[in-house]
VMD Tcl script that builds the backbone (N, CA, C; Angstrom):
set m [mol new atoms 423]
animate dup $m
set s [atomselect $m all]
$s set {name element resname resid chain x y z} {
  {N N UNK 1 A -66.765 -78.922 58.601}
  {CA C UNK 1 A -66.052 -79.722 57.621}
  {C C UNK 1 A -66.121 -79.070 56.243}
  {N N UNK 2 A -67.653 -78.589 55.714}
  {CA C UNK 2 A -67.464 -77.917 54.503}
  {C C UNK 2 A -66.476 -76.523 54.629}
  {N N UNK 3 A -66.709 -75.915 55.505}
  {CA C UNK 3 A -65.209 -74.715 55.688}
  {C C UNK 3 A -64.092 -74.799 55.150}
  {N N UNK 4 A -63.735 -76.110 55.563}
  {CA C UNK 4 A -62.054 -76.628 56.126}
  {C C UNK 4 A -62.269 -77.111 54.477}
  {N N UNK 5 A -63.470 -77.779 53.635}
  {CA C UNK 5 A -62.966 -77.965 52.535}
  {C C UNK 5 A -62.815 -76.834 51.543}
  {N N UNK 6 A -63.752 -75.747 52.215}
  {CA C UNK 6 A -63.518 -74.718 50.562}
  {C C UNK 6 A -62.574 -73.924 51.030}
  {N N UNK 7 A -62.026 -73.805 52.426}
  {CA C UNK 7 A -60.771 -73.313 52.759}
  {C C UNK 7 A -59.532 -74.211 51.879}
  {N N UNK 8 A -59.298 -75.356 52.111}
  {CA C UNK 8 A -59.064 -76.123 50.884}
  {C C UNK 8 A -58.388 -75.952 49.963}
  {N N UNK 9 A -59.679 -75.817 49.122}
  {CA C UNK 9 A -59.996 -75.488 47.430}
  {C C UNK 9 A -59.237 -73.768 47.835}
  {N N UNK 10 A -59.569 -73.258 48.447}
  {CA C UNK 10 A -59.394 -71.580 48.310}
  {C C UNK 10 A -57.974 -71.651 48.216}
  {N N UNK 11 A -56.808 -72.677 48.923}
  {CA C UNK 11 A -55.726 -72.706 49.113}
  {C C UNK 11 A -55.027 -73.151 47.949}
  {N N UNK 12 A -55.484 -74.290 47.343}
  {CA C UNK 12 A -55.027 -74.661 46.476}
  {C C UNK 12 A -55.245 -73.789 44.802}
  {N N UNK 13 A -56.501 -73.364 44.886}
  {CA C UNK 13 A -56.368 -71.780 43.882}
  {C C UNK 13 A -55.678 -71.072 43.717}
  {N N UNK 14 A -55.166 -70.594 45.159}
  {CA C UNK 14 A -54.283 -69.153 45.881}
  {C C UNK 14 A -52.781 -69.771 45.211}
  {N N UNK 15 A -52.627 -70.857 45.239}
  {CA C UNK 15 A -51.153 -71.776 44.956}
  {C C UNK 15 A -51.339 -72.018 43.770}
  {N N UNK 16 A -51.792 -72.238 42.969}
  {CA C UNK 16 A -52.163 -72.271 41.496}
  {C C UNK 16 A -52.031 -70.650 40.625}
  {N N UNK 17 A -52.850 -70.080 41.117}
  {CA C UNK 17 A -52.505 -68.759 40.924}
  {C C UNK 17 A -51.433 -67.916 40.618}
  {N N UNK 18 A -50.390 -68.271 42.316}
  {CA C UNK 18 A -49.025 -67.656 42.041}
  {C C UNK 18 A -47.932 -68.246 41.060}
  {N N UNK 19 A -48.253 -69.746 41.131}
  {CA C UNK 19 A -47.901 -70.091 40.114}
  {C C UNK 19 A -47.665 -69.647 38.804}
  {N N UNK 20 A -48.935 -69.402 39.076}
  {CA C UNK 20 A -49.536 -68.940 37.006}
  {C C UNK 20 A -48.693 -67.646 36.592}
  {N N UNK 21 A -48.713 -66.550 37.844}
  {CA C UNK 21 A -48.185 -65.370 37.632}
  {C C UNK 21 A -46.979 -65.460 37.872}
  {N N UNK 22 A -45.828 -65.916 38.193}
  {CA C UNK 22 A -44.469 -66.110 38.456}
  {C C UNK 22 A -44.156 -66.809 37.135}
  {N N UNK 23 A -45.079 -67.809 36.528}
  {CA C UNK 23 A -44.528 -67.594 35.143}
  {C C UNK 23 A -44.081 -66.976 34.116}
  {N N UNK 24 A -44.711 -65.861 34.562}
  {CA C UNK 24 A -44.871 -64.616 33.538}
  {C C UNK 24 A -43.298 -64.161 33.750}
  {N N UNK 25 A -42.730 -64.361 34.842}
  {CA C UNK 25 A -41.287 -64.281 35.354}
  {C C UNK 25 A -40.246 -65.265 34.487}
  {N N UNK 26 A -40.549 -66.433 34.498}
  {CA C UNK 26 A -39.250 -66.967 34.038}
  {C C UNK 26 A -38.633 -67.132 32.841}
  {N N UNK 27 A -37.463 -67.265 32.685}
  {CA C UNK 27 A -36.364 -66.902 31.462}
  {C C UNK 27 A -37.168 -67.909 30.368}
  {N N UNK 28 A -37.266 -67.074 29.199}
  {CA C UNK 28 A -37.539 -67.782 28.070}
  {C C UNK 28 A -37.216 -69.471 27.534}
  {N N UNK 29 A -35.578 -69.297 27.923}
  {CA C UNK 29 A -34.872 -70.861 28.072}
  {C C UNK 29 A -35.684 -71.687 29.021}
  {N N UNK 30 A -36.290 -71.002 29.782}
  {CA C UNK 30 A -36.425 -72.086 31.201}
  {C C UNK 30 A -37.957 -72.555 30.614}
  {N N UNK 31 A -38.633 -71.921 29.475}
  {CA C UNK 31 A -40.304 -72.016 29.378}
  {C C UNK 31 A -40.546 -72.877 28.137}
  {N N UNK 32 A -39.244 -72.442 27.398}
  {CA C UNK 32 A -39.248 -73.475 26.078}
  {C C UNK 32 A -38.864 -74.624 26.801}
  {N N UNK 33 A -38.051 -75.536 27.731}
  {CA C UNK 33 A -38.203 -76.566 28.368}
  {C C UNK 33 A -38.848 -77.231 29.082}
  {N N UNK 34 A -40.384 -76.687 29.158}
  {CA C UNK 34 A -41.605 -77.403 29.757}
  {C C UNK 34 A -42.141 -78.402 28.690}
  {N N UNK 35 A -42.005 -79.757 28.947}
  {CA C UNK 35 A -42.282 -80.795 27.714}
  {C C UNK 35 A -43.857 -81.086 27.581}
  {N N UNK 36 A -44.140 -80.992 29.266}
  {CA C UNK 36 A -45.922 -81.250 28.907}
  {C C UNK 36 A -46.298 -80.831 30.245}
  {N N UNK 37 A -47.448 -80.651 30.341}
  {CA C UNK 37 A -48.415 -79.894 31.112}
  {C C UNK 37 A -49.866 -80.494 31.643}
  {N N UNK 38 A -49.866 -81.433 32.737}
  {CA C UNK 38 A -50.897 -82.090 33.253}
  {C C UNK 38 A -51.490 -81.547 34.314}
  {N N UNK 39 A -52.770 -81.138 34.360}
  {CA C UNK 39 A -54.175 -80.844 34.857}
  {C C UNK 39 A -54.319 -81.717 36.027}
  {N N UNK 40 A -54.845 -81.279 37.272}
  {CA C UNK 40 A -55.490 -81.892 38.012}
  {C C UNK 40 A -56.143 -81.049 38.854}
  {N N UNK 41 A -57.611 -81.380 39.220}
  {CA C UNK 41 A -58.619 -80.707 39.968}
  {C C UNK 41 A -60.220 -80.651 39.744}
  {N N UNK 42 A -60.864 -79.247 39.940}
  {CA C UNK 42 A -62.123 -79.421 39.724}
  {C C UNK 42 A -62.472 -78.289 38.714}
  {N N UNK 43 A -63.889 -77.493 38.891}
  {CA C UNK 43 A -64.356 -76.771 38.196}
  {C C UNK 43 A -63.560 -75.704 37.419}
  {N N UNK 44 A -62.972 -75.111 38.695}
  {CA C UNK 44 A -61.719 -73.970 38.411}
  {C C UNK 44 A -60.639 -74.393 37.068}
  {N N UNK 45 A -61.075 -75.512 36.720}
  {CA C UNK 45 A -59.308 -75.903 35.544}
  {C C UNK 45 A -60.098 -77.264 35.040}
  {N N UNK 46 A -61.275 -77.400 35.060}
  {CA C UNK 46 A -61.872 -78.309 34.208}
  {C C UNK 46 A -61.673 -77.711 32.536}
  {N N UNK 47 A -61.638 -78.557 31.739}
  {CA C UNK 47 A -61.827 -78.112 30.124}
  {C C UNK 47 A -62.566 -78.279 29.370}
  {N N UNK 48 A -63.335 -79.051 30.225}
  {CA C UNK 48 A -64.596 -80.132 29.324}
  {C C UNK 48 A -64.605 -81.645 29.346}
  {N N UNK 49 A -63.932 -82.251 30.339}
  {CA C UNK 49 A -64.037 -83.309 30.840}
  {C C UNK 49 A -65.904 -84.032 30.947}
  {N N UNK 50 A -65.775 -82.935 31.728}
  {CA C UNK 50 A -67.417 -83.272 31.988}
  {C C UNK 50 A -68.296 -83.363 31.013}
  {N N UNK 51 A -67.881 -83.114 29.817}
  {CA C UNK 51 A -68.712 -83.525 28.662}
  {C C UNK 51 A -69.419 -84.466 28.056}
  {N N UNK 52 A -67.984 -85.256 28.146}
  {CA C UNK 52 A -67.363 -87.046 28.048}
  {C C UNK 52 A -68.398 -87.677 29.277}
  {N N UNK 53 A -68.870 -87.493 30.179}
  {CA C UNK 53 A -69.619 -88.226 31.280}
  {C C UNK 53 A -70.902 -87.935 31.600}
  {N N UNK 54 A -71.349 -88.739 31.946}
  {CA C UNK 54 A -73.381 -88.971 32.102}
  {C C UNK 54 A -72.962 -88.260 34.059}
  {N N UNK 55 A -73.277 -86.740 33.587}
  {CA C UNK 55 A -73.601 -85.972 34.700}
  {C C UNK 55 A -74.238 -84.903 34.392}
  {N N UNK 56 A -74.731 -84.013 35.241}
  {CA C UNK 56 A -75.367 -82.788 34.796}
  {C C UNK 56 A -74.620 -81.523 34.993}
  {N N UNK 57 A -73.608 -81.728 35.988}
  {CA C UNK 57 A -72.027 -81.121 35.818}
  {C C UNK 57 A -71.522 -80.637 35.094}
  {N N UNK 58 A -72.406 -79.614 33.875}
  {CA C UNK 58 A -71.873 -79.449 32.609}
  {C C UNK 58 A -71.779 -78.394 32.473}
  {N N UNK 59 A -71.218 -77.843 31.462}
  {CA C UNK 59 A -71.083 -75.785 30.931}
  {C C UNK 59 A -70.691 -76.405 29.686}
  {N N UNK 60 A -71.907 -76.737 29.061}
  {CA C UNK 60 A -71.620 -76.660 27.631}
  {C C UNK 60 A -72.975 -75.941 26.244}
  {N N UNK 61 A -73.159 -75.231 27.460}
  {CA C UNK 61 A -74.513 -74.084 26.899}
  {C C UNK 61 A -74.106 -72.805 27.401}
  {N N UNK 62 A -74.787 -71.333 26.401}
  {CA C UNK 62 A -74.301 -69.991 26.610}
  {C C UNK 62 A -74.837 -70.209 28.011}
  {N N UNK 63 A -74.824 -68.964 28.659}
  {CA C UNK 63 A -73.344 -68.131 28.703}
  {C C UNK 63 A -71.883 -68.662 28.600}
  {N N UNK 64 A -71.743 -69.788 29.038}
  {CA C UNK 64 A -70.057 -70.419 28.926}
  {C C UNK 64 A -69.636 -69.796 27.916}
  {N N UNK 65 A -68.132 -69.446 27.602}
  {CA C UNK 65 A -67.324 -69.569 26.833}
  {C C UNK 65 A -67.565 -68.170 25.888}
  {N N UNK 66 A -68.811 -67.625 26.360}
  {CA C UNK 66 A -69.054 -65.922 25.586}
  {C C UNK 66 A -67.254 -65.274 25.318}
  {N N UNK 67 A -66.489 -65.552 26.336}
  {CA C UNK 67 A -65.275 -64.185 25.797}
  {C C UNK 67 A -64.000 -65.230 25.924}
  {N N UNK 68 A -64.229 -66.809 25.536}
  {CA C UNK 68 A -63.359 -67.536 24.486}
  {C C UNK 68 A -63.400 -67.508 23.304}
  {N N UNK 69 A -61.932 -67.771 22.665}
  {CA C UNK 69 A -61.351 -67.354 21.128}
  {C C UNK 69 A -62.761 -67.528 20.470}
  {N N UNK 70 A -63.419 -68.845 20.413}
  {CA C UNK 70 A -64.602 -69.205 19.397}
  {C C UNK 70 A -65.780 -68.550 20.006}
  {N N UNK 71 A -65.926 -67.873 20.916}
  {CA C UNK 71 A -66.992 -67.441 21.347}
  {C C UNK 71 A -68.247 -68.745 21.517}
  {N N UNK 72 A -67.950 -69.912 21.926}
  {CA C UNK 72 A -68.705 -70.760 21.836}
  {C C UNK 72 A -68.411 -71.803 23.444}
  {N N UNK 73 A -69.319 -72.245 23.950}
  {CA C UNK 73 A -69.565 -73.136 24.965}
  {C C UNK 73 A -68.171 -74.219 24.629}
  {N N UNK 74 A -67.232 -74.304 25.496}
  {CA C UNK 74 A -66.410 -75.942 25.353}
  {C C UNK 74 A -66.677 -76.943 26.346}
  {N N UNK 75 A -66.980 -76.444 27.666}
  {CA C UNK 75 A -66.848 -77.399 28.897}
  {C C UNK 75 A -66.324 -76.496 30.174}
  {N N UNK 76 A -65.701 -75.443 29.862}
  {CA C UNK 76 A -65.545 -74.639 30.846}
  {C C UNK 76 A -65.929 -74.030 31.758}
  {N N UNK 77 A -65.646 -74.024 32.780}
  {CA C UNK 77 A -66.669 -73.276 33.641}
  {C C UNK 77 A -66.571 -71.791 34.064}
  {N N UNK 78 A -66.252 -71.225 33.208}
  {CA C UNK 78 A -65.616 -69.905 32.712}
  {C C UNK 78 A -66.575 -69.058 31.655}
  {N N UNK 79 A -66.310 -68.093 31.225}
  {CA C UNK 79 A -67.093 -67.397 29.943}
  {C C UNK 79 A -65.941 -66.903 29.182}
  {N N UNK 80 A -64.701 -67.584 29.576}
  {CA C UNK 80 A -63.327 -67.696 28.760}
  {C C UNK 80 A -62.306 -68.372 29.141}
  {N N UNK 81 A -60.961 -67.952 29.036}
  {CA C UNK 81 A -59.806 -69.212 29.380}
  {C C UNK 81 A -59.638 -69.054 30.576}
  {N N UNK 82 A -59.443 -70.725 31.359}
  {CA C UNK 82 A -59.396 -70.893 32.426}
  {C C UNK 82 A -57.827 -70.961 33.079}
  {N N UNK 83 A -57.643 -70.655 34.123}
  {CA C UNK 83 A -55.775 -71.180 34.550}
  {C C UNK 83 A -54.896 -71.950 33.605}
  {N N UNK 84 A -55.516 -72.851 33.264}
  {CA C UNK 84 A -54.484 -73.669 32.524}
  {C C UNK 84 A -54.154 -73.464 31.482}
  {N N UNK 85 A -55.372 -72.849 30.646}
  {CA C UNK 85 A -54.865 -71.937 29.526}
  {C C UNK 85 A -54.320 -71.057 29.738}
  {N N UNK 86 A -54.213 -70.128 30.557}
  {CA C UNK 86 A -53.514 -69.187 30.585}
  {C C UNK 86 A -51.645 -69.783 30.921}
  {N N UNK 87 A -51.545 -70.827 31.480}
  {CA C UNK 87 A -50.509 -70.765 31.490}
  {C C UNK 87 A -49.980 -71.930 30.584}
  {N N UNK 88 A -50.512 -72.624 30.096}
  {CA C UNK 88 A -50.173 -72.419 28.674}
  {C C UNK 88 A -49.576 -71.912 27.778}
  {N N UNK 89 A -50.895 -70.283 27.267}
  {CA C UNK 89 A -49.970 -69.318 26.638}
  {C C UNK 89 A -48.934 -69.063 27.177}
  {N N UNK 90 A -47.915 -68.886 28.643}
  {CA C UNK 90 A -47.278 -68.146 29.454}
  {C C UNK 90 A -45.948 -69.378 29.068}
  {N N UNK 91 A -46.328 -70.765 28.725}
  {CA C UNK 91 A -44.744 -71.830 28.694}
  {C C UNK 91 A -45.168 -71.596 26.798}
  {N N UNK 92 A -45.530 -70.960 26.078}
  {CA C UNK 92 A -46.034 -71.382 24.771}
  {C C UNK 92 A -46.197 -72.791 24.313}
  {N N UNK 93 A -47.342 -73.369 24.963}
  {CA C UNK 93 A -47.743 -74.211 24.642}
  {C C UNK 93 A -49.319 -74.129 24.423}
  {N N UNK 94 A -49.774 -75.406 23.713}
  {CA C UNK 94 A -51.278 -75.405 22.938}
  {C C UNK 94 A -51.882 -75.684 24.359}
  {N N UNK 95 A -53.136 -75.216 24.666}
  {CA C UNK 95 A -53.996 -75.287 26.032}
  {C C UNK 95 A -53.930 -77.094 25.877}
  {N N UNK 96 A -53.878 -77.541 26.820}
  {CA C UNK 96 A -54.465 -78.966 27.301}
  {C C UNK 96 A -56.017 -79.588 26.822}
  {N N UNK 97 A -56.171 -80.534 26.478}
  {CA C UNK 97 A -56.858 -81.234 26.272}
  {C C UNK 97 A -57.491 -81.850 27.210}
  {N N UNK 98 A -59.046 -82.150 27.395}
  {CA C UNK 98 A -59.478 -83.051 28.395}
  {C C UNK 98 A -58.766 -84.500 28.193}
  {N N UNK 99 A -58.941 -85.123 29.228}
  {CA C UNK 99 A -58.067 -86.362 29.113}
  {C C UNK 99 A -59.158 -87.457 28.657}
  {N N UNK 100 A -60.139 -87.043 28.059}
  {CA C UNK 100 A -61.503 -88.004 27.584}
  {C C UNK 100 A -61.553 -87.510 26.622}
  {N N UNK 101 A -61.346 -86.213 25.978}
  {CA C UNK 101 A -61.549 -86.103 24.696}
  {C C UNK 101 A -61.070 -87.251 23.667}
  {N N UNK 102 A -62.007 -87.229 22.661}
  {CA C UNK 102 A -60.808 -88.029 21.198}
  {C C UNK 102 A -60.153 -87.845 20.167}
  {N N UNK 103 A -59.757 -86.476 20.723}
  {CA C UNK 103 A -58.538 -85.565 19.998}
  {C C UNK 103 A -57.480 -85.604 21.116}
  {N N UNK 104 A -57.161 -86.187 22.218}
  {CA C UNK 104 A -55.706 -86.348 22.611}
  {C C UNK 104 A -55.290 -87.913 22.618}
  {N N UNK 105 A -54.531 -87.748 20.807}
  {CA C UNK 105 A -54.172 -88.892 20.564}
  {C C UNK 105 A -52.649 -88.311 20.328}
  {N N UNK 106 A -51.912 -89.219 20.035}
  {CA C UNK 106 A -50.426 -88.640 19.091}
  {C C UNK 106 A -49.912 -87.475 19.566}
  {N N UNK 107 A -49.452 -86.777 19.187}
  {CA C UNK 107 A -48.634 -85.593 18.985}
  {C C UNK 107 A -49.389 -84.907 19.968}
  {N N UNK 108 A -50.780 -84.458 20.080}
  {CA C UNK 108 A -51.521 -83.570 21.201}
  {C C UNK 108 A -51.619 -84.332 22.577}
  {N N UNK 109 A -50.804 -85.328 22.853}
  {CA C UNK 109 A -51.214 -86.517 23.853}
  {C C UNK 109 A -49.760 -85.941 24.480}
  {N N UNK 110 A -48.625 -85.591 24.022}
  {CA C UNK 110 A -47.330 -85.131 23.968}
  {C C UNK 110 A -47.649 -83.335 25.042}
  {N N UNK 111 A -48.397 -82.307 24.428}
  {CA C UNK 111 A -48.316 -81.623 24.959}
  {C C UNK 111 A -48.908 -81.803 26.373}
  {N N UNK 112 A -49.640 -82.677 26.460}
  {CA C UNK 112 A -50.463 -82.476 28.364}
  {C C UNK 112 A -51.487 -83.051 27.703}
  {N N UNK 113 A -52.176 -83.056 29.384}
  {CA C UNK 113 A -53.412 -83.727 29.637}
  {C C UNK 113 A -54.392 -82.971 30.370}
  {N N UNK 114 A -55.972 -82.626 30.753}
  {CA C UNK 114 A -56.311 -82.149 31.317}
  {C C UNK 114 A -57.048 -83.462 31.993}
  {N N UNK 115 A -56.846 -83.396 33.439}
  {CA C UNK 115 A -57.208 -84.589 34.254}
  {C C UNK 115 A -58.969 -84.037 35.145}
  {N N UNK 116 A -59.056 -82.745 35.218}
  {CA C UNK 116 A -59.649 -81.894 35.915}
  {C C UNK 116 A -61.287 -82.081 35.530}
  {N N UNK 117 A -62.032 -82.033 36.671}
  {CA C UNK 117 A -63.920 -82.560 36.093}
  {C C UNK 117 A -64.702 -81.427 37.427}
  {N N UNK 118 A -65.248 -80.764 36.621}
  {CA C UNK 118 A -66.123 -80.396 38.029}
  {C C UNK 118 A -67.027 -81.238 38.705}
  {N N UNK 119 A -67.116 -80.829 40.027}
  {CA C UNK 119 A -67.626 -81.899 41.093}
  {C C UNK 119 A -66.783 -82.357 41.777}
  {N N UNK 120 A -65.187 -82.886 41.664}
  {CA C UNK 120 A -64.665 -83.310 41.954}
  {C C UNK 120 A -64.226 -83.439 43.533}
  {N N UNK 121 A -63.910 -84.518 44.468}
  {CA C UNK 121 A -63.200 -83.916 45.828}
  {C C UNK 121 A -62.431 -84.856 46.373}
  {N N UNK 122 A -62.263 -84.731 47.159}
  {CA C UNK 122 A -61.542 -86.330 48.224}
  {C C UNK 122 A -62.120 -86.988 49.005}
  {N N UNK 123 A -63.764 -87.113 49.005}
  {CA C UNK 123 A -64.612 -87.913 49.301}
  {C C UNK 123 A -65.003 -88.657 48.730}
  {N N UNK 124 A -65.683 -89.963 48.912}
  {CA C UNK 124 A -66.270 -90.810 48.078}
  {C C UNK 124 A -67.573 -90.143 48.030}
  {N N UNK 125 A -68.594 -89.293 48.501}
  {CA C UNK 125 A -69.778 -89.517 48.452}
  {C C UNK 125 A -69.667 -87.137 47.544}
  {N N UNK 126 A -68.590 -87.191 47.717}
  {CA C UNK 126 A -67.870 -85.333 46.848}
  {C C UNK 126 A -68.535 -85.898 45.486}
  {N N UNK 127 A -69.544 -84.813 45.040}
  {CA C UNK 127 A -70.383 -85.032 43.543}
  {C C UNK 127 A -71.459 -85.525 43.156}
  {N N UNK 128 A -71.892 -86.576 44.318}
  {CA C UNK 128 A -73.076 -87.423 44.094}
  {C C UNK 128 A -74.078 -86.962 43.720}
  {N N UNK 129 A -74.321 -85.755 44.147}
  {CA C UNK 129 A -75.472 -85.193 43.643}
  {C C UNK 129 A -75.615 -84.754 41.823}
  {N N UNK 130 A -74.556 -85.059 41.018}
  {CA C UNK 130 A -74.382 -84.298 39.824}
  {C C UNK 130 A -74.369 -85.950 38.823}
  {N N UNK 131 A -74.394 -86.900 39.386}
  {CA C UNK 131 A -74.385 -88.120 38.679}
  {C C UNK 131 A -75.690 -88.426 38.372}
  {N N UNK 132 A -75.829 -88.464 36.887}
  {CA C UNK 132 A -77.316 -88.802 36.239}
  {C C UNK 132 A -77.429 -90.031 35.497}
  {N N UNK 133 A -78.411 -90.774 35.302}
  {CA C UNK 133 A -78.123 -92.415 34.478}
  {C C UNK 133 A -78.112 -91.831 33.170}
  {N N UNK 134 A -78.169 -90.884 32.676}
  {CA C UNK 134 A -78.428 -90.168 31.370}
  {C C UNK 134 A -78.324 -89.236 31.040}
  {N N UNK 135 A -77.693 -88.182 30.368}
  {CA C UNK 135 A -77.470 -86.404 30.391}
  {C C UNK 135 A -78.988 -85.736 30.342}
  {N N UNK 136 A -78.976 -85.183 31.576}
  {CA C UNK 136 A -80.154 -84.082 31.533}
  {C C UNK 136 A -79.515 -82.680 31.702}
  {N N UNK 137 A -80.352 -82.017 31.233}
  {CA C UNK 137 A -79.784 -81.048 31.083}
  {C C UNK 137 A -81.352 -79.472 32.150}
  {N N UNK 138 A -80.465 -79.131 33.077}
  {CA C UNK 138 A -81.102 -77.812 33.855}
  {C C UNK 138 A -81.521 -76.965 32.578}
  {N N UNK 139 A -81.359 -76.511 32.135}
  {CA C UNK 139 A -81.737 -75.377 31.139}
  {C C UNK 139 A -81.617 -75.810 29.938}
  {N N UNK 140 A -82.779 -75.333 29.194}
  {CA C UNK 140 A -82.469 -75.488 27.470}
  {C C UNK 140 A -82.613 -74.609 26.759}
  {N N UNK 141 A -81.174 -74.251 26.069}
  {CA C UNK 141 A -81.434 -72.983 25.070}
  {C C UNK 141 A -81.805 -72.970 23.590}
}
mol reanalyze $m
mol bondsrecalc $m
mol representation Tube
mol addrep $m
């Protein structure tokens, strides 16, 4: 069963992916008409969702985010921009926002949403292990 799920996840990457790069393909007209841009998934295209929530599910300490613009930890589970930023830059639009942040109000609520949390799955019992009554944190730098 775990196979068949990270076979899965591997599929839905692989499809995300070509996505991302076939953008790089389409007519300028066709990219300025993307109005908004909504997120859904797990670690791979999280933004920092997991910030916002009492889990230990987190990347918001170095190494994260070393070879993003600020050189600083956001929530990513990356050590820079993840898929969605990248395609982002690719429709010229501003990267997505977690959908918990409290900067997607107004006008940034307009470009997209990032729906995406690591841990995530299609089980009820997918994550349990990462739910804490309180943020602890594995490592302290």
């Amino acid at each position: 069963m775990h196979a068949l799920l990270s076979m899965s996840s591997l599929g839905v990457f692989v499809t995300a992916l070509t996505i991302a790069l076939s953008m790089g393909r389409v007519a300028p007209d066709q990219a300025e008409a993307a109005r908004a841009f909504f997120v859904f998934g797990d670690s791979l295209v999280d933004s920092g969702n997991n910030n916002y929530l009492t889990t230990i599910a987190r990347a918001n300490w170095p190494p994260y985010g070393i070879d993003y613009p600020t050189h600083q930890p956001t929530g990513r589970f990356s050590n820079g921009l993840n898929l969605p930023d990248i395609i982002s830059e690719k429709i010229g639009s501003e990267p997505t926002l977690p959908y918990l942040s409290p900067e997607l109000t107004g006008q940034k609520l307009l470009v997209g949403a990032n729906f995406a949390s690591a841990g995530i799955g299609i089980l009820n019992d997918t994550g349990i292990q990462f739910v804490s009554p309180k943020p602890t944190y594995l490592f302290s730098w």
